[in-house]
Residue, then its C-alpha position, 0 to 999 in steps of 0.5 A: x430567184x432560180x428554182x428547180x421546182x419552177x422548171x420542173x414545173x415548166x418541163x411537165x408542161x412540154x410534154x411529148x413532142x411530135x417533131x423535133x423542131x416542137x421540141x426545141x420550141x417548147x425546150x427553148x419556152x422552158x428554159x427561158x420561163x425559168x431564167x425568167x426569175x434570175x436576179x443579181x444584186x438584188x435586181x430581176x433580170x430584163x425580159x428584152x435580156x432573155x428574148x435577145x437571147x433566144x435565138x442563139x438558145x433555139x438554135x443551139x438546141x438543134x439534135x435535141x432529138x439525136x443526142x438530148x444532153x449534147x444539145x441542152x448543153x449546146x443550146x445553154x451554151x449558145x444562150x449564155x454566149x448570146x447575153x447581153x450585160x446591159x440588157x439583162x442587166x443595166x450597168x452590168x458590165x459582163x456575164x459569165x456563165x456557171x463554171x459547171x456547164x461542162x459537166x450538164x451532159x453526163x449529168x443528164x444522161x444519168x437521170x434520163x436513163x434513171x427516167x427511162x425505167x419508168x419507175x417515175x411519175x411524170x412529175x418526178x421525173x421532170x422534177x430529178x432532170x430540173x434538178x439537175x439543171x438547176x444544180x448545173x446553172x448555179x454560179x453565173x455571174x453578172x460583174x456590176x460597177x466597183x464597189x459591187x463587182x460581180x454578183x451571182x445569178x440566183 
């Protein structure tokens, strides 16, 4: 299952960056160790899932250095559109991202400036942005054949 502590934990580990495009890789790395817990209907998501849809994930990260919250969204954005049903999930028939997503910018810009303050450690300021992205990532579905039908993402 999907959980904030995990990402939090997957975030420290990025630490600071030198160039950009090392951001968006260790982002990208984040983002998928995390998903990589997903299930639905009592079934973990595919690996081969999550790497087809990497790509779109790296490439939507782009700006991470310009505007951070514009391009998680981007990014989360992109990786979700790039999910493949059947891969992620056999005998799924579509996934739909968290009707939330829309709402991650703000969100962040929020806890990032909250973190800026330096008041944090460096753990609780990873663990207040994975908060807020695991919060914002609930509700993804995967549509499964009748009679199950769709199922959340946890």
């Amino acid at each position: 299952m999907l959980s904030s502590s995990k990402l939090a934990t997957e975030l420290l580990a990025i630490g600071q960056q030198t160039t950009e495009a090392a951001a968006i890789q260790a982002w990208a790395g984040a983002l998928l160790a995390y998903f990589s817990d997903a299930q639905s209907n009592a079934v973990p998501i595919l690996p081969a899932g999550l790497e087809a849809a990497r790509p779109s994930l790296l490439a939507g990260l782009a700006g991470l250095g310009a505007d951070g919250p514009a391009a998680l969204l981007s990014g989360l954005q992109a990786f979700w559109g790039a999910l493949v049903p059947s891969a992620c999930w056999p005998a799924t028939a579509a996934v739909t991202p968290p009707p939330g997503l829309a709402g991650l910018p703000a969100a962040l810009q929020t806890v990032f400036l909250a973190n800026m303050s330096g008041a944090l450690s460096a753990e609780l300021a990873c663990q207040a942005v994975a908060d807020v992205l695991h919060g914002v990532l609930q509700g993804g579905l995967a549509v499964w054949p009748d009679p199950v039908g769709a199922q959340p993402i946890l």
